[in-house]
Each structure stands twice: as structure tokens, then as C-alpha cells.
VEXVO-99959 format. One line per field, with one value per residue: residue number from 1; x negated, z, y of N, C-alpha, C in turn; chain. Coordinates in steps of 0.02 Angstrom, whole numbers, plus 32768, in hexadecimal, padded with zeros to 4 digits. Atoms other than C-alpha are relative to their C-alpha. Layout:
BEGIN
num: NUM ...
n.u: X ...
n.w: Z ...
n.v: Y ...
ca.u: X ...
ca.w: Z ...
ca.v: Y ...
c.u: X ...
c.w: Z ...
c.v: Y ...
cadena: A ...
This chain:
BEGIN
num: 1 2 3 4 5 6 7 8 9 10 11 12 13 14 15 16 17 18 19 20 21 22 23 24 25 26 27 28 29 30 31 32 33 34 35 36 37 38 39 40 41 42 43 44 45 46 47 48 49 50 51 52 53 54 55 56 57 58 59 60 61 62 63 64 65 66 67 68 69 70 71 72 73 74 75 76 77 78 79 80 81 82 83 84 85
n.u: 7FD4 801D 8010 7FD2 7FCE 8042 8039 8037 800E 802B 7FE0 8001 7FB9 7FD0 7FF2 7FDC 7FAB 7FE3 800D 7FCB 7FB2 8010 7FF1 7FD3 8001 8039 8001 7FF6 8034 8014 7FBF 7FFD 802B 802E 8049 7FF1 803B 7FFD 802F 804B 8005 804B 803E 8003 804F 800F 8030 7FE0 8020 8035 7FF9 7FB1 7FF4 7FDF 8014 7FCD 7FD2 7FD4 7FE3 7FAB 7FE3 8018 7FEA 7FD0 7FEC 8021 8014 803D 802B 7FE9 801F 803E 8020 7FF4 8045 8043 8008 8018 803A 8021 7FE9 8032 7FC5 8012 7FD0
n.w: 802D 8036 8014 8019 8039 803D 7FFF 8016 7FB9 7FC7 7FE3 8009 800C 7FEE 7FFB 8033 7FEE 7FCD 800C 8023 7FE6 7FD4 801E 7FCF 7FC3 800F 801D 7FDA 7FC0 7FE2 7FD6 7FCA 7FCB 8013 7FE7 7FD7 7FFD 7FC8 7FC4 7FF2 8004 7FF0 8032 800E 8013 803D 8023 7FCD 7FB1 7FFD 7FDF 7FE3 7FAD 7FDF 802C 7FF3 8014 8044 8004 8001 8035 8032 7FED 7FE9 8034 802B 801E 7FEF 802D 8006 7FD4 8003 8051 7FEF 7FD5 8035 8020 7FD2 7FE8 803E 800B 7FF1 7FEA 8012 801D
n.v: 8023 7FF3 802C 802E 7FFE 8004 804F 8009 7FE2 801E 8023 8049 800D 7FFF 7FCB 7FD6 8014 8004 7FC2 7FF3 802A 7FD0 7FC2 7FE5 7FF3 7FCA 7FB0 7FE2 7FF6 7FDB 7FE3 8020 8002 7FD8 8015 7FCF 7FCF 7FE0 8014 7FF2 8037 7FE9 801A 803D 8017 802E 8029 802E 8021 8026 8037 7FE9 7FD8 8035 8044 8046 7FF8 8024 804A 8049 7FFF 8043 8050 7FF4 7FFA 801E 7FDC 8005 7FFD 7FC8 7FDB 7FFA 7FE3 7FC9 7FE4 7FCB 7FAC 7FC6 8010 7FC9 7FB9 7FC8 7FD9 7FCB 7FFF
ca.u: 10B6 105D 0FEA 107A 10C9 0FFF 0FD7 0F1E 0F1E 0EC2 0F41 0F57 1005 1031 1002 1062 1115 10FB 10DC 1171 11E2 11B0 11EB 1290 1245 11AB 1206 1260 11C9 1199 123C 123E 1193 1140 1097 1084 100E 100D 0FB9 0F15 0EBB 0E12 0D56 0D4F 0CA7 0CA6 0C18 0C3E 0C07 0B72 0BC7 0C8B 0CC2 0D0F 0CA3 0CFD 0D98 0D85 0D50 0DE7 0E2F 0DD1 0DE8 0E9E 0ECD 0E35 0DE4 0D37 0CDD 0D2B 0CEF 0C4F 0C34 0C7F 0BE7 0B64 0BB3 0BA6 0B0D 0ACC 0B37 0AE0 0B10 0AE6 0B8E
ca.w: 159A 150E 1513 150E 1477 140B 13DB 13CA 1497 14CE 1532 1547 1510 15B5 15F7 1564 15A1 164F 163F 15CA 1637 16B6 164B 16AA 1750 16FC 16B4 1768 17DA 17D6 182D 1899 18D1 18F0 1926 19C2 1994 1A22 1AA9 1AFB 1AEF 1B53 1B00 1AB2 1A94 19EA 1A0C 1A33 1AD3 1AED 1B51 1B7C 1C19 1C5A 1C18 1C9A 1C5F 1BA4 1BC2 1C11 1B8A 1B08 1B6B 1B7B 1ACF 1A76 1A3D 1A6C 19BF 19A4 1A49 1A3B 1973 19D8 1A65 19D5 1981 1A23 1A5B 19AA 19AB 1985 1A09 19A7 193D
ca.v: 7CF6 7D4B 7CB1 7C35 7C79 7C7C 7BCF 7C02 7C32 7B92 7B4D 7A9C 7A50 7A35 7AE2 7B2F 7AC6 7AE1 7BA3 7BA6 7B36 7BC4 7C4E 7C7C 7C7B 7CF0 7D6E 7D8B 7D68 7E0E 7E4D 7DC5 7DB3 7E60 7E6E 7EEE 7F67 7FD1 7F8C 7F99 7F0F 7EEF 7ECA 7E35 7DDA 7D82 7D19 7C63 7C1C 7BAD 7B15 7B11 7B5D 7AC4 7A20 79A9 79F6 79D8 7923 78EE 794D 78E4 784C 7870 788A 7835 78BA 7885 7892 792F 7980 7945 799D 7A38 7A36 7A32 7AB1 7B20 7AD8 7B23 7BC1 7C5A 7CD2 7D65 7D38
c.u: 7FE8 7FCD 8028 8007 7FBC 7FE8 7FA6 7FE4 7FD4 8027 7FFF 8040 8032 7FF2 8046 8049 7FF9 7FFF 803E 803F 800C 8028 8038 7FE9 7FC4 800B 8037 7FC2 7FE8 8023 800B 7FC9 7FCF 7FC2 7FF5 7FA8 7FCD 7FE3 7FB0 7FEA 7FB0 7FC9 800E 7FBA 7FFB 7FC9 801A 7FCD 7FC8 7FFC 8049 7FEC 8008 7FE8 801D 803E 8012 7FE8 802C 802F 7FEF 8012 8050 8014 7FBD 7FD7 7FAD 7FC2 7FFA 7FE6 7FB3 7FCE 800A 7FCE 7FCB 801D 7FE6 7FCA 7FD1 800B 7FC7 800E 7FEE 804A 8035
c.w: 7FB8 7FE7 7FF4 7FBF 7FCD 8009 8009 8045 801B 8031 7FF7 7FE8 8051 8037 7FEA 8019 804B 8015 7FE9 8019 8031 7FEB 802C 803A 7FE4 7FF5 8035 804C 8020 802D 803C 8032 8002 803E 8033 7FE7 8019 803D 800B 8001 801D 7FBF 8006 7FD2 7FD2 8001 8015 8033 7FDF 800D 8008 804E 802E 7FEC 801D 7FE3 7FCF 800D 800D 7FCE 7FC3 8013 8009 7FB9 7FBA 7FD3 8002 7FBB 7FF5 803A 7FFF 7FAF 8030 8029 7FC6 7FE5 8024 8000 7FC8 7FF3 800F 8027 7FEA 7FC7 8040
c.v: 8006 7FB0 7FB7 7FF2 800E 7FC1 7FEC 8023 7FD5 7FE6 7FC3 8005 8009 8039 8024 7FED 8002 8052 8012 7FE8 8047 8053 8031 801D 8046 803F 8018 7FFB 8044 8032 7FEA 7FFD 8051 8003 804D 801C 8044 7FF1 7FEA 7FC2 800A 7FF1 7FC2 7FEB 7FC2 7FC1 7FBE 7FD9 7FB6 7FB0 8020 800A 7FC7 7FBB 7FE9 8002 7FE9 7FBB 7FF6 8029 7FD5 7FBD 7FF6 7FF1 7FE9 801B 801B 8019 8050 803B 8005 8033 8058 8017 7FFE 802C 8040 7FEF 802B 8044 8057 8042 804D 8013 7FFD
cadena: A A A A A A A A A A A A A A A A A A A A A A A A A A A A A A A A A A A A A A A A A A A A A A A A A A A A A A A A A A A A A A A A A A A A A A A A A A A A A A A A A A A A A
């Protein structure tokens, strides 16, 4: 909220009023939503995958919801992904 209330934060305008419309729910979120910090959790392998798991899958998700251009920028990105990240 600190960056709300400093004009010289870099926010956009309509960051700044939807952050601030937010205010109420912000300053009880952390009551309401708490974050379990207690549980085990397995390894998890940061790098991202090479090819999706499921290619027929996401086409007919792309072809479903039109999201063909969009899938295809997502396989070169993997296709390029460095799996060392």
C-alpha cells in the first residue's frame, strides 16, 4: 500500500485505483487468507519442460478456445527453454 500512497512508485493510474479500491479487502486478507506453512512439500524441479505433457490435449485446448497463436509462441518458448533454469 506503501506504493499506492508515493506518487513517484511507478504505478500506472489504473494500478494505483484498483490497488486502492482493494484497500479494505487488503488490510483483512491477511486474517482471512493464511498461507499454510507447515507442510511437507515434495522436490520440485524449476526447470521448464521441453514439449508439453499432453500436445493433443493442448490443441483441442487451443482449438477450443482459440488460443492457437498463443500455444504455438508457448512451444517455441519451450522448444528454446534452457533446462539448466
Amino acid at each position: 500500500m506503501a506504493a499506492v500512497d508515493d506518487p513517484a512508485s511507478g504505478l500506472t493510474p489504473a494500478q494505483r485505483r484498483r490497488l486502492d479500491e482493494a484497500r479494505p479487502y487488503l488490510a483483512v486478507a491477511p486474517k482471512v487468507v493464511r498461507v499454510a506453512d507447515d507442510v511437507p512439500l515434495p522436490g520440485f524441479d524449476p526447470a521448464l519442460p521441453r514439449e508439453p505433457r499432453d500436445p493433443s490435449g493442448l490443441d483441442e485446448l487451443a482449438a477450443r478456445w482459440g488460443l492457437g497463436r498463443a500455444v504455438g509462441r508457448l512451444r517455441t518458448e519451450l522448444a528454446g527453454a534452457n533446462p539448466s533454469h
